[in-house]
C-alpha positions in Angstrom: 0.0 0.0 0.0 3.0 2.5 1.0 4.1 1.5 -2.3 1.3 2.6 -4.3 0.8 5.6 -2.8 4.8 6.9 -3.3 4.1 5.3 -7.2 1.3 7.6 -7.2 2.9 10.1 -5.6 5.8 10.2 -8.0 3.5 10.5 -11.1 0.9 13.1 -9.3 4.9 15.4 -9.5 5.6 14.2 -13.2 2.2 15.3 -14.1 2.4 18.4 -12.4 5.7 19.1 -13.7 4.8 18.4 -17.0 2.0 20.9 -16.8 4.6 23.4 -15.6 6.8 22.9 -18.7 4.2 23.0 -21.3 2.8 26.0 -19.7 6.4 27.9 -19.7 6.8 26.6 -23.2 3.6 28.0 -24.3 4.3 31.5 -22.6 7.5 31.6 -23.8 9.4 32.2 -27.0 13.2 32.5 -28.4 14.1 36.0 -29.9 17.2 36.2 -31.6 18.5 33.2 -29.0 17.2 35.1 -26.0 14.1 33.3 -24.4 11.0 35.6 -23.5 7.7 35.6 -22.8 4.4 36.5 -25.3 2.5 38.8 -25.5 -0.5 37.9 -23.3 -4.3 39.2 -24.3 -4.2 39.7 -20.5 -1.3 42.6 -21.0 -3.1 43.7 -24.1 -6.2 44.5 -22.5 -4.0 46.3 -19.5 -2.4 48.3 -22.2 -5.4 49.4 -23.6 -6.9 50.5 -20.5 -3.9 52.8 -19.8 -3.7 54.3 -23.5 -7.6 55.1 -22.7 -6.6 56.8 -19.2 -3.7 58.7 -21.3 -6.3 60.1 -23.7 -8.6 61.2 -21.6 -5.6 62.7 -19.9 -4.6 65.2 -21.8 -7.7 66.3 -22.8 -8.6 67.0 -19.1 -4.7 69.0 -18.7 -6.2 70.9 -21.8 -10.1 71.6 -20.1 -8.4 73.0 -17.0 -5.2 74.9 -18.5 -2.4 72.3 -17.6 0.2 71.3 -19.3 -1.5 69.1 -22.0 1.3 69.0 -24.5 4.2 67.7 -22.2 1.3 65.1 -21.4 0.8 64.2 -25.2 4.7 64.1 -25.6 4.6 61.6 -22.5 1.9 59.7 -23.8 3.5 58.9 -27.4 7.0 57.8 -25.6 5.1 55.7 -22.9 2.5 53.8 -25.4 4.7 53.8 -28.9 7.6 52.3 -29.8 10.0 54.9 -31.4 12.6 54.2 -29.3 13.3 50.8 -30.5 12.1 51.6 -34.4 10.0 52.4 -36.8 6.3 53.4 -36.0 3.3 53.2 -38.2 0.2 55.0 -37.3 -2.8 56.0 -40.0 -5.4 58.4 -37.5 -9.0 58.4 -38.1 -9.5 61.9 -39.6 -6.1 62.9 -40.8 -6.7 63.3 -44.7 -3.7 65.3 -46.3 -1.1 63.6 -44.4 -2.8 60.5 -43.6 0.2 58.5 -42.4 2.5 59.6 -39.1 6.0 57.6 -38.5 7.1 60.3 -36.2 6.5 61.1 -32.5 5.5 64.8 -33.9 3.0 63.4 -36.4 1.2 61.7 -33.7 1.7 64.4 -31.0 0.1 67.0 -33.6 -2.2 64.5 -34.4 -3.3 64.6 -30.4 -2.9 68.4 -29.6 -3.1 70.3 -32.8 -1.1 73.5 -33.1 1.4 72.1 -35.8 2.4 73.8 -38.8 3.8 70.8 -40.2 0.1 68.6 -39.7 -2.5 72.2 -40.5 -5.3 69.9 -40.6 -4.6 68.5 -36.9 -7.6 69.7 -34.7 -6.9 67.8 -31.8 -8.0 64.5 -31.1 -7.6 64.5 -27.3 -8.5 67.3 -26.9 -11.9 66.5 -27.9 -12.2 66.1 -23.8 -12.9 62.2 -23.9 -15.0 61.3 -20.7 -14.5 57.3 -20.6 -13.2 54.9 -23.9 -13.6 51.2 -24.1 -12.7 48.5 -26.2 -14.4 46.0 -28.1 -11.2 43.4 -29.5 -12.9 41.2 -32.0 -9.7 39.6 -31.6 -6.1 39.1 -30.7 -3.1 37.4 -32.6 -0.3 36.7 -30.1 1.7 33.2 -32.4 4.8 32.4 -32.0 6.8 35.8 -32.8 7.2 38.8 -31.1 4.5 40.8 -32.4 1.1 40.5 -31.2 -2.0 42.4 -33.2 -5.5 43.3 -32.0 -8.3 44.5 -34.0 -11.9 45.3 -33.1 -13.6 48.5 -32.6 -13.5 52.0 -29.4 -16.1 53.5 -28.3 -15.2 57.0 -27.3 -17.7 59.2 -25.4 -17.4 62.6 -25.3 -18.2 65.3 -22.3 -21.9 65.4 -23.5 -22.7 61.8 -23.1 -22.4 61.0 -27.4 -20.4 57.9 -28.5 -18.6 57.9 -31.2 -17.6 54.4 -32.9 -14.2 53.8 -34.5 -12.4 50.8 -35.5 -8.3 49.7 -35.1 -5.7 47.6 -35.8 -3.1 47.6 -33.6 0.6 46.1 -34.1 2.2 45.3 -30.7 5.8 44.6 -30.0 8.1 44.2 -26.4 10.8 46.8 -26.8 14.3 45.7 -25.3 12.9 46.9 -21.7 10.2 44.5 -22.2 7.9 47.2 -22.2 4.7 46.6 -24.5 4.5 49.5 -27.4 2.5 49.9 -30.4 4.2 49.7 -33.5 1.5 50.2 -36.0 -2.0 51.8 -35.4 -4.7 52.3 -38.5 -8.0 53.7 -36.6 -11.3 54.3 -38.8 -14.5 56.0 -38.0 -16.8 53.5 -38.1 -19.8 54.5 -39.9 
């Protein structure tokens, strides 16, 4: 009887440490010969939450006369990857330059007051009063990218929703810090 129970023991650990191993497996990956972890939907979703907070932000610094461009400028180095390369982002109403692979395309597009972007009114400044997601889904395989793509809802300070739909290119940079590398948003009509 001892017996069976230390046999059953024995493979109650094997099991368990199996588990263990395909679960590390499955979380992990090998970059250029270094092992890390994916992208999880988990951080995605975390991410997402914080770019909202960001948003809404800076268009509350710009409602009560704070400093809302340092806050933009904060907000494009915490959430997008320029640090670690190239950046592709296509915002919802920019039409004459419709595409922004530079921290100042994006900061313009978010504040406004660029010669460089004349059409840029100001996204966040819009004063955003709450934005949530909708991911129709999220692609996190075997590389080091991961990609979301579904549809925000952002309500403004009268209570009206707009609708707009993403795609969103994710990447770890070498702090293992989760930035966007490519962002197309549309609105939805």
């Amino acid at each position: 009887m001892k017996s069976l129970r230390l046999k059953l023991s024995l493979y109650s650990l094997l099991l368990l440490t199996g588990w263990a191993y395909l679960l590390t497996i499955n979380s992990c990956q090998i970059n250029n010969g270094e092992i890390t972890s994916k992208i999880t939907e988990v951080e995605i979703k975390q991410f997402q939450n914080a770019w909202s907070q960001s948003i809404i932000g800076i268009g509350g610094a710009f409602n009560n006369d704070r400093d809302y461009k340092d806050l933009a400028k904060r907000h494009v180095q915490n959430f997008y990857g320029f640090d670690d390369g190239e950046v592709l982002v296509k915002p919802a109403f920019a039409k004459s330059k419709k595409f922004r692979t530079t921290s100042e395309g994006i900061i313009s597009y978010l504040v406004g007051g660029n010669d460089n972007f004349p059409e840029d009114q100001g996204f966040a400044l819009r004063v955003w009063k709450d934005i949530r997601w909708e991911n129709a889904g999220i692609i996190n395989g075997d590389g080091d990218v991961a990609l979301a793509m579904g549809n925000y809802y952002l309500t403004d300070s009268l209570g009206e929703e707009q609708e707009f739909e993403f795609t969103i290119g994710f990447k770890k940079n070498k702090a293992k810090e989760l930035k966007i590398v490519a962002h197309k948003a549309a609105q939805s009509d």
